[in-house]
N, C-alpha and C positions, 0 to 999 in steps of 0.2 A: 398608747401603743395599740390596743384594742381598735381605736379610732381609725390609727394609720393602714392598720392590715385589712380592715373594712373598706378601704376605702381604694387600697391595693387590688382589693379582691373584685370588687365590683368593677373597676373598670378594666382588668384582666376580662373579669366576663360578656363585658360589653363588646369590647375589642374581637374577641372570639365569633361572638354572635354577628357581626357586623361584616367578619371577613365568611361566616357561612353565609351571609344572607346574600354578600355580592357574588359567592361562589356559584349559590343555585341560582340566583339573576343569568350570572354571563351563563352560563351551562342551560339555562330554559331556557333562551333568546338565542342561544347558536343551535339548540334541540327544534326550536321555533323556525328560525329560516331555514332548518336542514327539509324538514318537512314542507314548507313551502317552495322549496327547490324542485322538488318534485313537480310541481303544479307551474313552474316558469315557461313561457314560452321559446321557440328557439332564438328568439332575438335577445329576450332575458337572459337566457343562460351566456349567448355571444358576448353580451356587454358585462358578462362578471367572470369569463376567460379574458376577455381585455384586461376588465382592473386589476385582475390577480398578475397575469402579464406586466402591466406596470409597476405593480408594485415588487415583483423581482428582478424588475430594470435598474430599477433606484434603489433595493439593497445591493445587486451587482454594483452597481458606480460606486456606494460607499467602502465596500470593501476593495474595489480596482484603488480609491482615491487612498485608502490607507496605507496598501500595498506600495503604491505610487511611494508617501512620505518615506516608507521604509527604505526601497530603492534607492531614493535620493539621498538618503544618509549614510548608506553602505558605500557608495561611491563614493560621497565627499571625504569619506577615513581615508580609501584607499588601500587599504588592505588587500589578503593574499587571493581576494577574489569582484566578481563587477556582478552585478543585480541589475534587473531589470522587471519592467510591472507585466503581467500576464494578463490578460479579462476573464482569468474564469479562479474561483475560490476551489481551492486545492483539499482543504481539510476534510470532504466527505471521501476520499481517496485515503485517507489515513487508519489502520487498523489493523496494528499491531500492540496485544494486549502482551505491556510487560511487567506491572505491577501483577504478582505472585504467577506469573508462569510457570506451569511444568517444564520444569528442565529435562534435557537428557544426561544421559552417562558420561561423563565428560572423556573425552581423548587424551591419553596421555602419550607423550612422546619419547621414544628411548632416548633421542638425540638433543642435546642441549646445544645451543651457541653454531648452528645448523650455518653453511657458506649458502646463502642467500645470495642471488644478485640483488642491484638497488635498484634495480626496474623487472619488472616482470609482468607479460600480457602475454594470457593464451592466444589470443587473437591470435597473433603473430608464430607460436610455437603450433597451436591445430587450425592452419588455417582452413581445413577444410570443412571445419564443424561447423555449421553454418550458426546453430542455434548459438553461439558464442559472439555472432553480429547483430543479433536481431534485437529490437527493442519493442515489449508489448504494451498492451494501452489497459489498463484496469476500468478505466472509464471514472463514473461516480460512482462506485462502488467499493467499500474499504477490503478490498481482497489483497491487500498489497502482501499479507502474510501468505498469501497460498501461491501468489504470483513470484514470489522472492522463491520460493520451496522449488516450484516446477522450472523454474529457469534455470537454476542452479543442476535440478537433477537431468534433465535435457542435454547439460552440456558434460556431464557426468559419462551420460550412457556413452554419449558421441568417445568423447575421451577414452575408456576403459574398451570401447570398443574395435580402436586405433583407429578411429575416423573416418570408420564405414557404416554406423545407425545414425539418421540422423533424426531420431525420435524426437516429437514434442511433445512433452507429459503437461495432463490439463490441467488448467487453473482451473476450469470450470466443473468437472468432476471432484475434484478436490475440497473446491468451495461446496458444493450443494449437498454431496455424500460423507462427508467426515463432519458428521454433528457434534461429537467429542472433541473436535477441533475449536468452536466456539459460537461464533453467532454469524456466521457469512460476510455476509457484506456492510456486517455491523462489527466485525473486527475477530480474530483467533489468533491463536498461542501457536506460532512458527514450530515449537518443537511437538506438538502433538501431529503436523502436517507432517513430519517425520517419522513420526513414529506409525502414522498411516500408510505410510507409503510401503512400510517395512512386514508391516500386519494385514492389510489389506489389500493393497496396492491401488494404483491410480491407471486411468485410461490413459490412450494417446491423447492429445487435441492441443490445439494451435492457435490461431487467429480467429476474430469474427471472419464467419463467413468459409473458414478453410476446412470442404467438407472431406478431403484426402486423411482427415484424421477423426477420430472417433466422435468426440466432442471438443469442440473449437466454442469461444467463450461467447458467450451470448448477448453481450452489449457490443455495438460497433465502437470503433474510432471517435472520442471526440474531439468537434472543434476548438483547438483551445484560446485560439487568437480573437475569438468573437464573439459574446453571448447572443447577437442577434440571429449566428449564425448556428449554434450552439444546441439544436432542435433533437441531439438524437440523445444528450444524457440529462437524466433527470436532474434532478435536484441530491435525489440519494434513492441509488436504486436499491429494490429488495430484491433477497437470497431466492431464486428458483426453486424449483423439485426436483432432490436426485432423479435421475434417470438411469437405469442400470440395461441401455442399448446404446445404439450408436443415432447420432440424429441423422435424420431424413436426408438422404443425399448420399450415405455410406453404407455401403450391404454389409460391411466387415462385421465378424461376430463378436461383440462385446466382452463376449473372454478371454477371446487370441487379440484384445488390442488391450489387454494391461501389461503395465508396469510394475514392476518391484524392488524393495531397495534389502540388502543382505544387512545392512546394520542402517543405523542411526544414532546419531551422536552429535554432543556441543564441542566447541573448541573455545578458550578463552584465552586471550592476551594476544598481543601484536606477534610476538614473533611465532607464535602456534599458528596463529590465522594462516599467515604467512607461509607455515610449514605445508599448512593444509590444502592451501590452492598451490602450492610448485610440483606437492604431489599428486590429486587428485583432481583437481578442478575447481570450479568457483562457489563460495560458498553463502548460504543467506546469512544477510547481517541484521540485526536490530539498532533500530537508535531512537532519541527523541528529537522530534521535528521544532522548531522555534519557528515564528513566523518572518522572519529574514530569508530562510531555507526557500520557502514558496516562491521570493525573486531570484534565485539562484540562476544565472546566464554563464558563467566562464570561470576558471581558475583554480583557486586551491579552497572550497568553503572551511569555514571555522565561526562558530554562533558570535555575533557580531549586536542586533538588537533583535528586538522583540519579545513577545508572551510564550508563554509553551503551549503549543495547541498541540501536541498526543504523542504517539509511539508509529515507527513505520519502519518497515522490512523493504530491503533491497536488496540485489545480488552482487556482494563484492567480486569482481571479475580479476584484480590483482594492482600493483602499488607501482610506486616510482617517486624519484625524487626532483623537486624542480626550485631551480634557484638557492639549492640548501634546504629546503622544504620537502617535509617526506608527505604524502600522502597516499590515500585507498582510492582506484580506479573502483566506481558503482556504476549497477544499470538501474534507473529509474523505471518506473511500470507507468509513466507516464505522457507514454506517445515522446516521437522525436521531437516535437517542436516546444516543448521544455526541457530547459536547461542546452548541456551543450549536445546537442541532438539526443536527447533522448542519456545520457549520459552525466554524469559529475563525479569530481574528485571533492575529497574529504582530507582532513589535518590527520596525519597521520605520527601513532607515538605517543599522543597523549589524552587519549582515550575521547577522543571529541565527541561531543554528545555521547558517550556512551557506548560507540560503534565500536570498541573495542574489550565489552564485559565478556559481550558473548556470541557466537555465530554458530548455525549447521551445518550440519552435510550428513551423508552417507553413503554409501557403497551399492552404486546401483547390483543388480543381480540380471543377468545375461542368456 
């Protein structure tokens, strides 16, 4: 016995020492070219932006080729929706943290068993709200939870307003200044962006580039049909530095352009959801992402194959039924040219993925 736990032990220890000693190898010899990078010429340095280039050309294909096989299975089922393969890896867009989230105060409803229609699109009932048509681009950056937050309340003010603000409250104030929110563009808890909104409030700001509003978000549009074409979003952008002005281009005073919300609150279950956008407006949703979701092109989605690759927020805009099939009208933060422009429907009823645990909103303040 003696013999075996000796013999246990030492090679435990060996094993150990063995994996330190290749630890400080690879860690001195990347410590070793880091410092000879320094001293590279410019032709040096060109020919190791090349190989880094190629070498996230060829993880790009592997994952375009995976995505591909998923595509192609989705379609041979048949089911209540069609897929198609994108060139660009969606998952650094993903960042909604909903493993132990702070919740809010949940909503309760006087009215039980509510005369709903079985379609319902503000689009159509405020056609003047413009921000109820627009679709924004998050880029590579997992803002999707502050992007789902500012969308929703956007069309909130326009709404309550009777469809004369046509305010666009920023994701990008949002992401940089509510640190209690979570990690930026490394992911945050949708109900604390609510609860910011309510406690702090958030500035105006709209699109890259739209300097008519306080702060407009700070990655442009990217190309999603072409990694060669694909130059303006990183790989995985990082979280900026609040700024508490207006950027360069807007004299407006950074105090007369915030926003506020009068409450904030969850809603949970289908027909509340429901209750909450016929009376209010469109609300952020949470669910978990499957990697099937990433070819998503047309139809009624429902998790079909793949791994679970994280949690993402989007703004349900409101539902309808097709072919017998109920499902949730969403807007994606993912540029028009995914999915069905910029758009997709979800199973609705029976809690798909998730999208039906829990959602926000709140009560803009005017």
């Amino acid at each position: 016995m003696k013999t075996t736990l000796f013999i246990f032990a030492f090679l435990f220890v060996s094993s150990l020492a063995h994996f330190y000693r290749e630890n400080w190898e690879h860690k001195n010899g990347f410590m070793e070219r880091f410092h000879k990078m320094k001293k590279w010429s410019p032709e040096q340095i060109q020919k190791f932006k090349n190989k880094m280039k190629l070498l996230h050309r060829r993880e790009r294909q592997r994952i375009s080729h995976s995505y591909d096989k998923i595509a192609k299975t989705v379609n041979s089922l048949k089911t209540t929706w069609k897929a198609t393969t994108y060139k660009k890896d969606y998952k650094p867009s993903l960042g909604a943290i909903i493993d132990g989230a702070i919740s809010l105060p949940e909503k309760q409803f006087k009215t039980k068993n509510a005369n709903l229609p079985d379609n319902y699109d503000p689009r159509e009932q405020y056609p003047k709200c413009e921000s109820l048509k627009e679709v924004r681009d998050q880029a590579n950056c997992g803002s999707c939870w502050a992007f789902g937050a500012v969308e929703a309340m956007s069309d909130r003010i326009c709404i309550k307003s009777g469809q004369t603000l046509q305010t666009r409250v920023s994701a990008q104030n949002l992401l940089t200044c509510c640190t209690s929110c979570g990690s930026g563009c490394h992911g945050g808890e949708p109900s604390l962006a609510w609860k910011y909104w309510k406690t702090t409030g958030i500035s105006t700001g709209g699109l890259y580039g739209d300097n008519t509003t306080c702060q407009p978000y700070f990655l442009p549009p990217c190309v999603h049909h072409s990694y060669d074409t694909n130059k303006d979003c990183p790989p995985k952008a990082e979280t900026p530095k609040c700024k508490t002005d207006c950027s360069e281009g807007n004299k407006e005073d950074y105090s007369s352009q915030m926003t506020y919300g009068e409450s904030a609150y969850s809603i949970s279950g289908e027909e509340n959801i429901m209750k909450e956008i016929y009376e209010n407006g469109p609300v952020e949703g949470t669910f978990i992402v499957y990697e099937d979701f990433m070819t998503y092109k047309s139809g009624i989605y429902q998790h079909v194959i793949g791994d679970y690759l994280g949690g993402h927020d989007i703004k349900i805009l409101g539902w309808g039924v097709e072919d017998g099939i109920k499902y949730w009208i969403c807007v994606n933060s993912w540029n028009e040219g995914w999915g069905d422009k910029g758009y997709f429907k979800i199973k609705r009823g029976n809690n798909e993925c998730g999208i039906e645990n829990i959602a926000y909103a709140g009560i803009p303040k005017l």
